[in-house]
C-alpha positions in Angstrom: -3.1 -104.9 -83.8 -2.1 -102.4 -81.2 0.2 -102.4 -78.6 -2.3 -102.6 -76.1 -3.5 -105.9 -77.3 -0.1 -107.0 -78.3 0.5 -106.9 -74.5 -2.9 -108.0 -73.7 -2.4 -111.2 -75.4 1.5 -111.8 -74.9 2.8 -110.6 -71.9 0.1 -110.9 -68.9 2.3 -112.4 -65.7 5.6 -111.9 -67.7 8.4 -110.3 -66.8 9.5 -107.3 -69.2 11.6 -104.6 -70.0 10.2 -101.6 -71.5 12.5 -99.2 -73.3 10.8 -95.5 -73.6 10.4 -92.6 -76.4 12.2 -90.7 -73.8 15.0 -93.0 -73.2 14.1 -94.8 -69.6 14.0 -97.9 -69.1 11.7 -99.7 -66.8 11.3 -103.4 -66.1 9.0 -105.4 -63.7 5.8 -107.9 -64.2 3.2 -106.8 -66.3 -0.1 -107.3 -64.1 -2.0 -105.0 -66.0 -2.8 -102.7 -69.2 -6.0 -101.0 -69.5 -6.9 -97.7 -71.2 -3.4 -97.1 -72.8 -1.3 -97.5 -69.4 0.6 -100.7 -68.4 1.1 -101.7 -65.0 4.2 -103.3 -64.5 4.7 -104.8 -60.5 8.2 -105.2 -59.1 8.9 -106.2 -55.4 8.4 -102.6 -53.8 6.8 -100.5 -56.8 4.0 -100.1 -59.2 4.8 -98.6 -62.1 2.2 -97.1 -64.9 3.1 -96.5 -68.5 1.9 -94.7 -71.1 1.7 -97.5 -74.2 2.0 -94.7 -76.8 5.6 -93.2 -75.2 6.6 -97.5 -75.5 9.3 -97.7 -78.1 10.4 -101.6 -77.6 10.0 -103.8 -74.9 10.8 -107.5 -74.5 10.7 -110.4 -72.0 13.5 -110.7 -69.5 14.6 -114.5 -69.4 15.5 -115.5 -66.0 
């Protein structure tokens, strides 16, 4: 299974932190991932990721 579909399945509406190849780290709601980029949503920002520079990423608990 890919990452794509990992995230697909697992993480649609989640909160999540994703921790990059180049050492960022971003965080927001996933509302999307489609064609290798996820869409993460936070209150003033879209933010699109390339899934192959993903390293880790995980749910943020409230």
């Amino acid at each position: 299974m890919g990452l794509d579909k990992f995230i697909s399945e697992h993480y649609i509406n989640k909160n999540i932190e994703v921790y990059m190849i180049t050492k960022d780290t971003f965080s927001g709601k996933v509302i999307a991932n489609a064609d290798g980029v996820l869409t993460l949503q936070t209150e003033r920002d879209l933010t699109f990721i390339d899934v192959t520079k993903v390293v880790c990423l995980w749910e943020k608990k409230k």
